[in-house]
N, C-alpha and C positions, 0 to 999 in steps of 0.2 A: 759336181754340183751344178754346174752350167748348162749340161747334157741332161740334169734332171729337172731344172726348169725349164728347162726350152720344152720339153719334152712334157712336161702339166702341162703349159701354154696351148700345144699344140695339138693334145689330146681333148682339153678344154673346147679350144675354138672347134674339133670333129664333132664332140659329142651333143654340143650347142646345134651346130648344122644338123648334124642325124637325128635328133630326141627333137628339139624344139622344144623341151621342156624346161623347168625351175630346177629337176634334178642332175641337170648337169655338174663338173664337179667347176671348181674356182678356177680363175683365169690370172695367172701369176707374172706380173712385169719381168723379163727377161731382165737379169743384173740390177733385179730392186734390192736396197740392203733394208736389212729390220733399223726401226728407227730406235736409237738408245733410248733407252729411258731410267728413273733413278733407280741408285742399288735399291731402295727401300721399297718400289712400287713393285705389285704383282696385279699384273693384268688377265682377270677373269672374265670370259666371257662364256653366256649362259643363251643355248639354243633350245632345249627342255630342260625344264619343264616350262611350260610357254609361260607361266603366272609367272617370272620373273623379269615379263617386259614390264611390268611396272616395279619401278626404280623402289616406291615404299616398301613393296613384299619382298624381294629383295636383301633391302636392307633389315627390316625386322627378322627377316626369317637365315641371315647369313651374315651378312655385313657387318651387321650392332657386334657379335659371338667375335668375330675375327679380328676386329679393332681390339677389342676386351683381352682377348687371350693372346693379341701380338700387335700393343699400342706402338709400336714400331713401324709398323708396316703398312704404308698407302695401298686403299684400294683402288685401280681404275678398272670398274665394271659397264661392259658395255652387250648389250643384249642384240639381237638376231634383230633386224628390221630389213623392211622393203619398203625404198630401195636406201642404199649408203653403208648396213652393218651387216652385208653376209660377207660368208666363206671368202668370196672374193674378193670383196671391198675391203676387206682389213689385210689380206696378203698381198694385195697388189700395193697398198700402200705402205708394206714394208711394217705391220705393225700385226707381227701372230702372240698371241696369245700364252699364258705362261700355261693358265689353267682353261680348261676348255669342258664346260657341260652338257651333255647332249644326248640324244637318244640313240642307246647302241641301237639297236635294230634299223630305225630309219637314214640313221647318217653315220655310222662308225667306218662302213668302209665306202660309202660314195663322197664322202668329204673328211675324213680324216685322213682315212690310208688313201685314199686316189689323189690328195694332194701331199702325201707322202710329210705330215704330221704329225704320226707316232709315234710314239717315245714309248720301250718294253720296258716296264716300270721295276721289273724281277729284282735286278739290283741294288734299288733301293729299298723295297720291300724288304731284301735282308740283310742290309745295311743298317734301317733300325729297323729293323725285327719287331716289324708290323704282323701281326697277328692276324692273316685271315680267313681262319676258320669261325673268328668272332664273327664274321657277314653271313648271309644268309648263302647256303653250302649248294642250292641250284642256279642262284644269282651268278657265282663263283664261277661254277661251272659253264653259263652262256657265257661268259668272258672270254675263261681258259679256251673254248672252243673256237674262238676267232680263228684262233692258230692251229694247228697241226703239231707245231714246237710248244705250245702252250705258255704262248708268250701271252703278259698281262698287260695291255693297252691302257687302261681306265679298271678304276675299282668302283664297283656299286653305290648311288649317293642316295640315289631314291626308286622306288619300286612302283612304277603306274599301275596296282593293281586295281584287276577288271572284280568289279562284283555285284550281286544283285540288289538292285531298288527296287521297294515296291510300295506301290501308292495303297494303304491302308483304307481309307474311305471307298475306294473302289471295290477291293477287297469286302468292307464290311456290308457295303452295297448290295451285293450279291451272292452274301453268305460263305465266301467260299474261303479255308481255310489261309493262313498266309505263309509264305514259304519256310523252310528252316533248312539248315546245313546241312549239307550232304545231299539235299532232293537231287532225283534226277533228273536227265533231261522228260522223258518218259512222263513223269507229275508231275514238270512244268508243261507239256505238252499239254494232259488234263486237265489242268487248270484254265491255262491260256485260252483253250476253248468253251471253257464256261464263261468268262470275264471279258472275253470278244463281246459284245455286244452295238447295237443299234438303237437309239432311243431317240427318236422324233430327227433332232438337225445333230446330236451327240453321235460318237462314234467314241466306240470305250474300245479301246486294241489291248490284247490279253499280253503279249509278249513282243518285246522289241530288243535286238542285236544288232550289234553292228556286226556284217560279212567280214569286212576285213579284219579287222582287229579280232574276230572267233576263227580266222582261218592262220593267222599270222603268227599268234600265238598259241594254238591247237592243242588241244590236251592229250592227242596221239601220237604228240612230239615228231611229224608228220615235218621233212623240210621240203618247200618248194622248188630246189633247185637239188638237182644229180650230186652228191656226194663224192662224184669221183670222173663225172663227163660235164664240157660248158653245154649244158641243157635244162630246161625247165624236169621237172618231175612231178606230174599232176595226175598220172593216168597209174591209177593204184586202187586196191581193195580198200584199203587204208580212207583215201581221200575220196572217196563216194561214199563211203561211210559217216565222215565228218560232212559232207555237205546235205546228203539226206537227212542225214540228224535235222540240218536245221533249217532246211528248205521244208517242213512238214509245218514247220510255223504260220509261214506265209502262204502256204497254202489253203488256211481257216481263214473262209470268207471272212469279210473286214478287215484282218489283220495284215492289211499289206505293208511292207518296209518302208520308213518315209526316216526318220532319225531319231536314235535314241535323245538326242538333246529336245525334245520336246515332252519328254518325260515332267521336268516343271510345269508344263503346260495344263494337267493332272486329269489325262484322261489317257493313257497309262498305264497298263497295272503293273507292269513288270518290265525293266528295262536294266539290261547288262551293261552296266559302263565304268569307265574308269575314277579311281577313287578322288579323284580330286575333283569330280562332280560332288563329292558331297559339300563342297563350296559353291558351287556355280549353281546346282539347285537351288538349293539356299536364297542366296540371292538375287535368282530370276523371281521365286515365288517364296516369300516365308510364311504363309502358310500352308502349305503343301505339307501334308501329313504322310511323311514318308517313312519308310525305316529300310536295314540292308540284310540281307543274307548270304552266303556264298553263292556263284555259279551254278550253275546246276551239272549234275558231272553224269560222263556213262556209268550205267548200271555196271559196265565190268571194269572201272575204273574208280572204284569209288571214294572219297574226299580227294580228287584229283582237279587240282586248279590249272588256269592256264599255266603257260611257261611265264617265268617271270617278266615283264613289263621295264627293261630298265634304264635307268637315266643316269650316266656315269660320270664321273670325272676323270680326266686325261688331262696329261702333262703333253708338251709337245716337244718333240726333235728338239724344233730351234730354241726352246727357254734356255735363258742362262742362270736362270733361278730353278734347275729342277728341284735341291735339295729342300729349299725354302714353299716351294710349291708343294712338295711333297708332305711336310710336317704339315702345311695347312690345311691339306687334304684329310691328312690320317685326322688330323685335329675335329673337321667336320665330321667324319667317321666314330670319335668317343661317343662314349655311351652318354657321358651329359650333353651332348650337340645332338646328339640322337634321339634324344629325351624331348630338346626344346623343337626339334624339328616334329616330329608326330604331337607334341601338343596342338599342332597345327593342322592338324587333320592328313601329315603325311605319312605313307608307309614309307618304312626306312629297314636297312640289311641289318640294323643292329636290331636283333626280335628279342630280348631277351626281356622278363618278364616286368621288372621297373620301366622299360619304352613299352611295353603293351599296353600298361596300366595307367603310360599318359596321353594315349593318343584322343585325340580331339580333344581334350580340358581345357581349350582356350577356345570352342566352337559352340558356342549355345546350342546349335540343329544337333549336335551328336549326345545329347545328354538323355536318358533313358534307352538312346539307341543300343540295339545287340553288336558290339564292338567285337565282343566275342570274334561273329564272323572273318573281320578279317584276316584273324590267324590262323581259321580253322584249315585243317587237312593239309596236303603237300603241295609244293608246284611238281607241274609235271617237267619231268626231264627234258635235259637240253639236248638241240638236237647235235647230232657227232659234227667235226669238222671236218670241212671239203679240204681232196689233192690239194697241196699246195700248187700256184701256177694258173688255177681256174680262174673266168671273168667272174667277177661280181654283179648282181646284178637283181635291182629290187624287183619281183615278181609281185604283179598286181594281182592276187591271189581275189581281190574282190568284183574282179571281173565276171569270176567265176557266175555270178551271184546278177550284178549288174553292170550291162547289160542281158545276159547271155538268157537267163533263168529269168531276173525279172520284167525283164520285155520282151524279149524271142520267144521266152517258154521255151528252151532249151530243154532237153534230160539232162541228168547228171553226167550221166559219160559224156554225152556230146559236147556238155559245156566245160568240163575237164581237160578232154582232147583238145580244144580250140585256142584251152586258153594254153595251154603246153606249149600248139605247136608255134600262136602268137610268139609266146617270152620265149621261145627257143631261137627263133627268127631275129629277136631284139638282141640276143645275148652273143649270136654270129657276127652280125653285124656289127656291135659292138669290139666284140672281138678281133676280127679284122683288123676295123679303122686304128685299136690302139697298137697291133703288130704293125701295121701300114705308117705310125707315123712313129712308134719307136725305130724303124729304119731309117726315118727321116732325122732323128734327132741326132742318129749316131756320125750323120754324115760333117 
């Protein structure tokens, strides 16, 4: 145990020097103990979904449920901030977390597993004989793929699905039909260029994505890293295909990339984004005449949505309350917790037709909205998982995009290539430094 914090500490302080970045992983007090706390309290902390830095949504949407169904049990919830509540800040002071939230894809293995956090839940799982074919059956599967052994880290809490907004009045503006499920990329492409438009100091933009987030979760189930070498994996038929797709957008005079989050702004017509904009919309502009549709998907893939978006819960190593964390978990998991959480405008693993039938009911903006959409069609497949033994390592897949394409004016392959041979260079390096200082640790 001593040789494995010495060993976070000092991978920590390399990868701080080498990255100079915020994604390094946590910096762990060499011989800090966890500080006790009561048998009754469970310490939850919530990284995504970000709405739960405020302490009221929070508690209405989780809190209230958990006191109710186990008035036993103190909650201490303490949410992600900069600076005092990251990763680091709460292990170096000796105080990890029972229950941990957060977004697999962007933080499962650069701060859970790199600070060596995970607890394989399998056990308990069939111990009570938690049922998880109730969750949604591709959600399952990017979990199970972490591993190789198909060990389960975190079970699915909530689903960031990505889906189509489109501003209506723009739409009717310009006559032009408004989207429906299943369209493809192909008729949002036609469209987008009718709805581009120019009018005196207006600038009306037909289509807006975010790169990352369409590259990251790719509908060609497409992974950016070697399956089986520490290398990026960019330079494919596959992945020129995915970024043509959607480099032909921005290539319709006007329509150039700035952010889907000014979609509120309502000039607009079509922007891809994740569903818990349909809150933030909302609120930036209530009248904003919006409504949603699916994604738009390939013509040879068709009702094929991103990969799931998801935001899990995890138990950690060090909890001494796994079992009690555990029931609270599967608890948020029922189908009545899952009921009152999509009342709330959120997608949740439990899809079963009573949660479909209550999502948004407690959101004024979603009422005559086609909710329909967001159940329609499948997510696409998850991708396989890497040898075990490889580095991890988040590839900026939106590089691809910008800068490369949107200010170089890059082609596709050259900007594929670049960005390959970049994250392949970051993933050595990497690699290295944590071989170079696991020697040091064992000494």
């Amino acid at each position: 145990m001593r040789n494995s914090v010495k060993l976070t500490l000092l991978i920590a302080a390399a990868t701080v020097l080498l990255a100079g970045c915020e994604s390094a992983p946590a910096i762990v007090q060499e011989g800090k103990e966890e500080a006790a706390s009561p048998d009754n309290e469970l310490f939850i902390y919530t990284v995504w979904p970000a709405f739960y830095v405020k302490e009221d949504i929070f508690e209405k949407q989780i809190g209230q449920f958990i006191k109710k169904k186990f008035p036993d049990i103190r909650i201490k919830h303490v949410h992600w901030d900069n600076p005092g509540k990251q990763y680091q800040d709460l292990i170096a002071a000796g105080t990890v977390p029972d229950i941990i939230m957060d977004d697999s894809h962007l933080n499962l293995n650069r701060y859970i597993l790199d600070n060596d956090l995970q607890y394989d839940m399998r056990e308990l799982i069939k111990k009570y004989n938690f049922d998880t074919s109730k969750l949604n059956g591709p959600s399952m599967d990017r979990m199970r793929n972490i591993s190789r052994d198909g060990a389960v880290y975190g079970l699915p809490f909530l689903i960031g699905d990505f889906l189509l907004f489109y501003n209506k009045d723009i739409f009717d503006k310009f006559g032009v039909d408004y989207p429906h499920n299943g369209m493809t990329y192909d008729e949002a492409y036609e469209k987008a260029k009718k709805l581009t438009r120019v009018e005196g100091e207006t600038t009306y933009k037909g289509y807006s994505q975010n790169p990352g987030h369409y590259m990251n979760y790719n509908q060609l189930s497409l992974h950016p890293l070697s399956a089986t070498e520490d290398k990026a994996s960019l330079v494919s038929d596959g992945w020129k295909k995915l970024v043509d797709n959607l480099r032909r957008f921005y290539d319709i005079p006007a329509n150039q990339f700035d952010t889907v989050e000014k979609f509120s702004q309502g000039n607009i017509a079509m922007a891809v984004a994740s569903a818990d904009r349909i809150v933030k919309f909302y609120e930036d502009n209530k009248q904003l005449n919006f409504d949603i549709s699916t994604v738009p998907v390939f013509a040879d893939l068709p009702e094929t949505r991103y990969q799931p978006n998801l935001m899990s819960a995890y138990i950690t190593k060090q909890s001494k309350k796994k079992d009690l964390a555990f029931q609270v978990i599967t608890y948020l998991l029922s189908e009545e917790m899952q009921i009152e959480l999509a009342k709330e405008g959120n997608v949740v693993p439990v899809q079963t037709p009573a949660v479909q039938a209550a999502f948004g009911k407690n959101l004024p903006q979603m009422q005559g909205k086609h909710i329909d959409s967001i159940f329609y069609g499948k997510y696409a497949g998850a991708t396989p998982a890497r040898a075990p033994g490889l580095t991890y390592h988040l590839v900026a897949t939106q590089n691809v995009f910008d800068p490369l394409i949107f200010k170089e004016s890059k082609d596709t392959v050259t900007a594929l290539r670049m960005t390959e041979e970049k994250e392949t260079k970051a993933i050595l390096t990497e690699k290295a430094a944590k071989e170079e200082l696991n020697k040091a640790a064992q000494k």
